[in-house]
DRENFITI-912628 format. One record per atom (N, C-alpha, C): residue in one letter; x, z, y. Coordinates in steps of 0.001 Angstrom, whole numbers, plus 500000, padded with zeros to 6 digits. Example, Ala and Ser with C-alpha at 12.3 -4.5 7.8 and 13.67 -1.06 7.14 Angstrom:
A513190507800494310
A512300507800495500
A513200507800496700
S512850507080497750
S513670507140498940
S512900507870500030
//
This chain:
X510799510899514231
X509989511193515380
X508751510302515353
X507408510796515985
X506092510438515126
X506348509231516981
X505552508285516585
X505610507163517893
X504259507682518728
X504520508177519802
X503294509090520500
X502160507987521046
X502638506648520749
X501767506081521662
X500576505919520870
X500486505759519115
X499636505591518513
X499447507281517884
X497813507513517989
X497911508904517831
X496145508652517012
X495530507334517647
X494047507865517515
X493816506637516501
X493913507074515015
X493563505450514371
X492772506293512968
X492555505185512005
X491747505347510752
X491897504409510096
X491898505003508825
X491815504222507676
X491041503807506707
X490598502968506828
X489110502251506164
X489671501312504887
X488689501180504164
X488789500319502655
X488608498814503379
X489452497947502956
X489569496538503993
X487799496286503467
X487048496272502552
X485373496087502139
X484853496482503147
X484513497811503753
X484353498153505175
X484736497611506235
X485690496960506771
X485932496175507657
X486992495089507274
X486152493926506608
X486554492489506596
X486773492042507145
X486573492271508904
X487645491341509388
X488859491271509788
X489485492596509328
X491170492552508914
X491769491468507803
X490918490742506834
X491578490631505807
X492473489188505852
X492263488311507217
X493178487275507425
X494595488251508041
X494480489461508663
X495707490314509121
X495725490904507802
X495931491346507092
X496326491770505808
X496762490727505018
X496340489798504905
X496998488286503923
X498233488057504965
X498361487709506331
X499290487334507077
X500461487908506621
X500611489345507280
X500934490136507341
X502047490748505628
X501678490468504600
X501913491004503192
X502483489614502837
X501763488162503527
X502462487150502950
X503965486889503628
X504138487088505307
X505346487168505776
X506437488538505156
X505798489614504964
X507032490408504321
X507403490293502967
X506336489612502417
X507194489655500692
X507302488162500041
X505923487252500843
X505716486753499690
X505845484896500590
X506105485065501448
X506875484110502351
X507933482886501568
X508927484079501595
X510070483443501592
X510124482961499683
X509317483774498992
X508953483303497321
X508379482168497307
X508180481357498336
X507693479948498116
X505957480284498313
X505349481022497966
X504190481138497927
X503370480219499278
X502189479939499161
X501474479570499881
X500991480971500190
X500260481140502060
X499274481717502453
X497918482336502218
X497367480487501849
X496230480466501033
X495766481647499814
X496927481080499420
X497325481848497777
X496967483450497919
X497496484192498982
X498082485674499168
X496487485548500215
X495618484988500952
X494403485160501341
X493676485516499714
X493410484520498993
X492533484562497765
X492872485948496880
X494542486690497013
X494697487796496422
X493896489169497306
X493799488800498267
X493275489920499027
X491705490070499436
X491281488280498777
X489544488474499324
X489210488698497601
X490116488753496742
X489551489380495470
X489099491392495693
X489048491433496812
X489112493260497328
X487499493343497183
X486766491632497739
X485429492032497999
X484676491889496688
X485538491422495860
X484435491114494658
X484541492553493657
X485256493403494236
X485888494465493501
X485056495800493694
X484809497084492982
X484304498345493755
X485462498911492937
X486432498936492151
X487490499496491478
X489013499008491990
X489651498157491440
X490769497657491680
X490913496355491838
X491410495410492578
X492342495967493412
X491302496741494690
X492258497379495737
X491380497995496582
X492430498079497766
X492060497154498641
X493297497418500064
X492596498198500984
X493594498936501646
X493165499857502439
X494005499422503965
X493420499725504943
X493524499296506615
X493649500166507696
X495083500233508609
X494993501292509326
X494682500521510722
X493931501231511373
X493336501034512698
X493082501358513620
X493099500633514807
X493143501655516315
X491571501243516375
X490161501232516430
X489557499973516709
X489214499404515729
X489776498050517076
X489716496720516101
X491023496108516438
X491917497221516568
X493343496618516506
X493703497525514988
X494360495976514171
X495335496162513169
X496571497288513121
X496545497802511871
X498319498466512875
X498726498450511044
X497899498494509908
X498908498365508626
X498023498329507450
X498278497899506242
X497580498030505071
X498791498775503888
X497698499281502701
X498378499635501592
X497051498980500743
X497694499033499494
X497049498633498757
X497107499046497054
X495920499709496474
X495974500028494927
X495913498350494144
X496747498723493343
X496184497479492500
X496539498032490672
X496042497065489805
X496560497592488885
X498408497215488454
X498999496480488447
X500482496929488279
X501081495665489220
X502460496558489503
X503385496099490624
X504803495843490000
X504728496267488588
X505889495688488114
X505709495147486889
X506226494120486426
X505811493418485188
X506121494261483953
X507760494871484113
X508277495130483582
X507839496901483017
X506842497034483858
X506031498657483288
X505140498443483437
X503799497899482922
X502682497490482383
X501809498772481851
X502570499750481118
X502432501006480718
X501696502122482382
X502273501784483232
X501712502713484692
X500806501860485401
X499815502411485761
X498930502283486261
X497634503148486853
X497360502969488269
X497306501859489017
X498297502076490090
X498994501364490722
X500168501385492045
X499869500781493489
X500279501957494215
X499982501760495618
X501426500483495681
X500995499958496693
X501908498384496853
X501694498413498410
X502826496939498734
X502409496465499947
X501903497108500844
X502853498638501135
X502692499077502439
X503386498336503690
X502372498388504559
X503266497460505673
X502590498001506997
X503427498565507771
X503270499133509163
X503585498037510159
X502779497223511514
X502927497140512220
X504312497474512995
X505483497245513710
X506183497677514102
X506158498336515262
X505144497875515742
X504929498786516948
X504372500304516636
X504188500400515704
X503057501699515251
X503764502410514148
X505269502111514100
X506376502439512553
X506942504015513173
X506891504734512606
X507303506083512922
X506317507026513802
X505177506542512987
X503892507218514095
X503226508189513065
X503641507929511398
X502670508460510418
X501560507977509287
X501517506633510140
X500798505413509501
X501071505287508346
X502328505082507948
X502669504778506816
X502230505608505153
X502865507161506077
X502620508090504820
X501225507865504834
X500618508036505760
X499268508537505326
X498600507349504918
X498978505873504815
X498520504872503989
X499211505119502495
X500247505639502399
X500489505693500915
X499480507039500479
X499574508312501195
X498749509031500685
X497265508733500423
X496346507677500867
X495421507092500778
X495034506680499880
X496329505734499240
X496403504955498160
X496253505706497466
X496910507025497021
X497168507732496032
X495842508664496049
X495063508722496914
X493496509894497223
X492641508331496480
X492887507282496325
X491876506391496363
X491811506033494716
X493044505860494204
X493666506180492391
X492711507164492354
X493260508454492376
X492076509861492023
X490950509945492484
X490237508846493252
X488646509131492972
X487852507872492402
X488991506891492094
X488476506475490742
X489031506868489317
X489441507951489241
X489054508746488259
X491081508840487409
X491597508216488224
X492739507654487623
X493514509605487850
X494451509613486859
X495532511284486799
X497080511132487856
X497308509613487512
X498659509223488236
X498320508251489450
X498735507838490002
X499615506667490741
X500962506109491202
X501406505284491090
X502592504814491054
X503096504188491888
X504101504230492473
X504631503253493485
X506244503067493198
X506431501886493353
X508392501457493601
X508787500544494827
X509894501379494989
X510877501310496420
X512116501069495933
X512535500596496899
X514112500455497124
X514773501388497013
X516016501972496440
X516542503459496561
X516951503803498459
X517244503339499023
X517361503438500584
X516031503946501287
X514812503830500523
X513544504566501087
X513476505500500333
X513596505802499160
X513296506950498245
X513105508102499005
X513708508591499818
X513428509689500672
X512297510077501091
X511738508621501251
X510325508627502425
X509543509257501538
X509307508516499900
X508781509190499165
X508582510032498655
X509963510420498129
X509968512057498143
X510090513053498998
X509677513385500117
X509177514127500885
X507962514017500829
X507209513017500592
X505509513067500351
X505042513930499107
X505821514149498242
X505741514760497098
X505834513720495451
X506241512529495890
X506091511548494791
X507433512207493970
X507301512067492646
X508355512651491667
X508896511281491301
X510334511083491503
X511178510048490597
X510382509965489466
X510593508840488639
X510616508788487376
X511286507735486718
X511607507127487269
X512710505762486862
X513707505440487947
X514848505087487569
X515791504824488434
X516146503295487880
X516047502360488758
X517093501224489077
X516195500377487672
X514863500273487826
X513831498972487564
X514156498178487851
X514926496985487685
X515071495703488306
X515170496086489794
X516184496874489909
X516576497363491535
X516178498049492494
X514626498720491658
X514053499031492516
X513625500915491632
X513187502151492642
X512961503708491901
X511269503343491983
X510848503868490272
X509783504066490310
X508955505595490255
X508406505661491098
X507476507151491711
X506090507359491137
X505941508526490638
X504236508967490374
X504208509938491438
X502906509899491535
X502004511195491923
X500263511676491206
X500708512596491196
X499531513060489736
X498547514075490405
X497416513948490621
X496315514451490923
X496716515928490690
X496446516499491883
X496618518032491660
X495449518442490544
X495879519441490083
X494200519871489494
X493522521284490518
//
């Protein structure tokens, strides 16, 4: 069920509106990269590498405004261990207040519109098998099962 309260938002390239990008470092450093010991700092400097960029990496920002509600992000690879795929939507992260509103898909579908107009055929993303669903209903095709624990997904530019 879509969350009715958020209905009116957009999604901008974080380059277009920089001043999300301390809520996008926050935000990506508490869900993943927190508890890895990482510094803050560290996961700021990965995300202000967006401005020195017009290709990859490339984070993208969902928004009411100038209220935050989620980022995704292209980068070139998300798993060490497949080096071979590239480039991968990553680090989707919805706001919780704004989780079951649509945000989400349509930040991964973003990711994957943002691969194909830099010129890229695929994009890639990996999940947990407990989300796989989400993905495949978007139209992402399996293609690996159980990567270091995790399903890896393409989606390939219609022609």
């Amino acid at each position: 069920m879509k969350n009715a309260r958020i209905q009116n938002y957009s999604i901008s390239d974080l380059r277009d509106r920089p001043e999300f990008a301390a809520d996008v470092a926050d935000r990506i450093w508490n869900a993943w990269w927190r508890d890895e010991g990482h510094e803050l700092a560290f996961i700021a400097g990965l995300v202000d590498e967006n401005f020195a960029s017009t290709g990859l990496p490339q984070a993208l920002v969902a928004h009411d405004g100038d209220t935050f509600l989620g980022t995704a992000h292209l980068i070139d690879n998300d798993l060490e261990s497949r080096p071979q795929y590239s480039p991968w939507v990553a680090a989707v992260w919805v706001d919780e207040a704004a989780r079951k509103s649509g945000i989400g898909a349509a930040l991964v579908q973003a990711g994957a519109e943002a691969a194909f107009r830099q010129g890229f055929d695929t994009a890639y993303l990996c999940a947990k098998p407990a989300v796989s669903a989400f993905y495949e209903q978007m139209g992402w095709q399996r293609i690996e099962d159980d990567v270091d624990g995790l399903v890896v997904f393409a989606m390939k530019r219609k022609a």
